[in-house]
C-alpha positions in Angstrom: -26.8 67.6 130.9 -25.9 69.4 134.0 -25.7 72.6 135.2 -23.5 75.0 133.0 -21.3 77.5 135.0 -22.3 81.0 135.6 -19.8 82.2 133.8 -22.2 81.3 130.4 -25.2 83.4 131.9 -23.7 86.9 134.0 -23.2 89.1 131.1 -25.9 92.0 130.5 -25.6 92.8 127.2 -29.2 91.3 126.1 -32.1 93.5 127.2 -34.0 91.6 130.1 -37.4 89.6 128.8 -39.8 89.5 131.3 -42.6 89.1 129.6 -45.6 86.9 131.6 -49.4 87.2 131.4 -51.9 85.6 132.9 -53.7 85.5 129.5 -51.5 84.1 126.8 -50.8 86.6 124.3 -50.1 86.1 120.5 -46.4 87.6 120.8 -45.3 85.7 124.3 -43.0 83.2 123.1 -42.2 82.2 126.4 -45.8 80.5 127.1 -44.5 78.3 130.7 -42.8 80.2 132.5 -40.0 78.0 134.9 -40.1 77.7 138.0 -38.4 80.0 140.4 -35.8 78.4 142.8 -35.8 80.7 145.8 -37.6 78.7 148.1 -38.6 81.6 150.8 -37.6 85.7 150.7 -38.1 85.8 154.6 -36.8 84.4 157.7 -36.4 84.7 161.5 -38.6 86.3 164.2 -39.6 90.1 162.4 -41.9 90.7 165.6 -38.6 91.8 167.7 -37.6 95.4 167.6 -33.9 95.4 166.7 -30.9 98.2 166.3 -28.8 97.5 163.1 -28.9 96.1 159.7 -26.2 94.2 157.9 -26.6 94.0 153.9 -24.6 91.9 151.2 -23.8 94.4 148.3 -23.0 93.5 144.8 -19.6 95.0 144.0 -20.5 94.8 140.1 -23.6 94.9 137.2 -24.1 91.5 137.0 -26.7 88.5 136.4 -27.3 86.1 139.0 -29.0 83.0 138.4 -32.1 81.9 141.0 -29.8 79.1 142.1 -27.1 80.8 143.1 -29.5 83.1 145.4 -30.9 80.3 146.5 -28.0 78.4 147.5 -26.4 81.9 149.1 -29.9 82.2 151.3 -29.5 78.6 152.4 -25.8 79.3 153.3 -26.4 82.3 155.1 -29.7 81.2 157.4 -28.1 78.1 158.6 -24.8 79.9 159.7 -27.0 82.6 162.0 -29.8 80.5 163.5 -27.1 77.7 164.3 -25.4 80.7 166.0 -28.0 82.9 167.2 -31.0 81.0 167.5 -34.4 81.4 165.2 -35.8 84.3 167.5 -33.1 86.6 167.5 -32.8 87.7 163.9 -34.6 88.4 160.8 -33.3 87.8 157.1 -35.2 89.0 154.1 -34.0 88.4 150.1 -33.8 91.7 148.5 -33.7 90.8 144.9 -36.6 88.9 142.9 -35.5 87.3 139.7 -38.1 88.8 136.5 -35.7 88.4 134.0 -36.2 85.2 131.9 -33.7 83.4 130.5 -33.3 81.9 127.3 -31.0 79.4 124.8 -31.3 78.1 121.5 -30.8 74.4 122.8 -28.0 72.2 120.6 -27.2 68.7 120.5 -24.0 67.7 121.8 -21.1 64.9 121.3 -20.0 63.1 117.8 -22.0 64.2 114.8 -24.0 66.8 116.6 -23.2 69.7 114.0 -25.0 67.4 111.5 -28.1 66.8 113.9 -28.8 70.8 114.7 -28.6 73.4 112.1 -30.6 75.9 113.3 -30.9 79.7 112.4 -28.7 81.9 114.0 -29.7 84.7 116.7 -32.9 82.5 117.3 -35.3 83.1 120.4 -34.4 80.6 122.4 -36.4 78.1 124.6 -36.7 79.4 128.4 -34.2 77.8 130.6 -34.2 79.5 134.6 -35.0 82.7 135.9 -32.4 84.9 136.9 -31.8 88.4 139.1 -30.4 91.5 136.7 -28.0 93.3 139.6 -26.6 96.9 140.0 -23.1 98.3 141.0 -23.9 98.6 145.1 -27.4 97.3 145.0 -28.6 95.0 148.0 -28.7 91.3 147.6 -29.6 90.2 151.5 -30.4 91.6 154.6 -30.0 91.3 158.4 -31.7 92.2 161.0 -29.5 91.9 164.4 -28.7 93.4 167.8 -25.5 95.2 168.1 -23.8 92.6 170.0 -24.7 89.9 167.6 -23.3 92.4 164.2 -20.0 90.4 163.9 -22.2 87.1 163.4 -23.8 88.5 161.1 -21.3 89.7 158.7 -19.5 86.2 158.6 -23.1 84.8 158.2 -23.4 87.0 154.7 -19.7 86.2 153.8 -20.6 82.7 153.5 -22.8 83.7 150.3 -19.3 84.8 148.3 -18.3 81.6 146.9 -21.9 81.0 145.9 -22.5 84.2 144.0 -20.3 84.8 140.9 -19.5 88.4 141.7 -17.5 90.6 144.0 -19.5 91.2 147.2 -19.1 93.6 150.0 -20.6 93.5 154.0 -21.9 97.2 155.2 -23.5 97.6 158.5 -26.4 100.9 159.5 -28.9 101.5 161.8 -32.3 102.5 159.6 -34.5 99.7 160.1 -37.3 101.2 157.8 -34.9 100.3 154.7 -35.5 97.1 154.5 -39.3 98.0 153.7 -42.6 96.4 155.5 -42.2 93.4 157.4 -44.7 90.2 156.9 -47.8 91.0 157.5 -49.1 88.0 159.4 -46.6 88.7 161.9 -48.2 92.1 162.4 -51.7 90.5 163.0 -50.0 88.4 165.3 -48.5 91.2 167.5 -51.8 92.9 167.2 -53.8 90.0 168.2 -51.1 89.8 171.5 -51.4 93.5 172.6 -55.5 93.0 172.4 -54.8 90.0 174.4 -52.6 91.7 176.8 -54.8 94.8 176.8 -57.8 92.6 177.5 -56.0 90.5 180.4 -55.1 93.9 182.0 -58.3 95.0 181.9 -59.7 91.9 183.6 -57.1 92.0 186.3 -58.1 95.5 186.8 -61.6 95.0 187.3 -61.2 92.0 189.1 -59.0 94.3 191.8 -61.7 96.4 192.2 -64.2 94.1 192.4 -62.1 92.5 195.3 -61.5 96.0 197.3 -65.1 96.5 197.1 -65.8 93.0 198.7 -63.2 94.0 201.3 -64.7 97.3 201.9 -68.2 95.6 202.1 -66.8 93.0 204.5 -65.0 95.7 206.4 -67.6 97.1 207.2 -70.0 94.3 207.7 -66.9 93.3 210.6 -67.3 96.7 212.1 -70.8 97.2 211.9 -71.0 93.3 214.1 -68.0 94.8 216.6 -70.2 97.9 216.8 -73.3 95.1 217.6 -71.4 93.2 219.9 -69.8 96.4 222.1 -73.4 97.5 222.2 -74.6 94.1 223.3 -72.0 93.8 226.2 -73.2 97.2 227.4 -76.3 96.8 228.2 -75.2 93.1 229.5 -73.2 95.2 231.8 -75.8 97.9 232.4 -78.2 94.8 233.1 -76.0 93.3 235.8 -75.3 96.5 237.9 -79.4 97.5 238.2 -79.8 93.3 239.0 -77.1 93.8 242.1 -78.3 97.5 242.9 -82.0 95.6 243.4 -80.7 93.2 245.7 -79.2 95.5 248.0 
């Protein structure tokens, strides 16, 4: 069987079911959760420092299956490093599916309403995970230079015909919305300014370890002029009391 449209799974009228434990409790129906789709929530280079952020809004309350954010993400990140390169943006999913979707299973074709009778209004086996969406709230984000802003909004527009809601581009400048970045990338750029620190401090020393070897040899020059001056004076001093003698 393949996949049914989304059209069977966007409303919200069931309460969300997010129910997972790491010790299996006597009430979770669920037991195995499935697995979750979205293959990554960040992307880019976060180290660079950059000016604007471009979000894709949801337009509507709505559910979104993990495919369809998957397939959105994979849309949008091959658009805007084909066009901008990996190291000059940053892209982070803002939406994690909890909500656990279920369906009481029936048999299908010729004969199948003799093969399942099942009750009615029955839990369900779980089938996907999906994301439970408000009016407005923030599906992706972009992290870009001002130049590169119109990239980015056609990058995000190429995740409407994957998502089966209204969406809408809008463009601001506070960085600090789009929350923490990764942290290994921070323990990178740490590790770098240590580095840099460190090589700085080596080239410093190093410079003063060379002007004092050119001071020392300064003077070790002028102290053998001073020598040699002296030395050709009394060679001088020398010959004039040798010819004053002979006369």
């Amino acid at each position: 069987m393949g996949l049914r449209p989304a059209r069977c799974y966007r409303s919200l009228k069931d309460r969300p079911f997010t129910r997972i434990a790491i010790t299996k409790h006597d009430k979770n129906y669920v037991g195995a959760t499935p697995v979750m789709r979205i293959k990554q929530f960040n992307m880019g280079n976060p180290a660079k420092d950059y000016t604007h952020v471009v979000n894709l809004c949801a337009e509507e309350a709505i559910q979104i299956r993990d495919n369809a954010i998957e397939s959105s993400r994979i849309a949008v990140n091959r658009y805007i490093q084909k066009n901008l390169g990996k190291e000059n943006y940053f892209m982070r999913v803002r939406v994690y599916p909890f909500h656990i979707m279920r369906e009481n299973k029936q048999a299908q074709g010729a004969g199948a309403d003799r093969v399942s009778q099942g009750m009615s209004h029955s839990f369900g086996k779980a089938i996907g995970r999906s994301v439970r969406t408000k009016k407005g709230q923030v599906l992706i984000s972009l992290l870009v230079e001002e130049e590169n802003v119109d990239v980015a909004r056609k990058a995000l527009m190429r995740a409407s015909p994957k998502l089966p809601c209204k969406v809408s581009v809008k463009v601001h400048t506070d960085i600090e919305s789009i929350g923490t970045r990764p942290r290994a990338t921070k323990i990178k750029l740490a590790e770098e300014k240590e580095e840099a620190e460190e090589k700085e401090r080596a080239e410093k020393e190093e410079g003063k370890e060379k002007g004092k070897e050119g001071k020392e040899a300064g003077k070790a020059e002028e102290k053998e002029a001073e020598k040699t001056e002296s030395k050709e004076k009394e060679g001088t001093k020398e010959e004039k009391s040798t010819k004053s003698e002979k006369k």
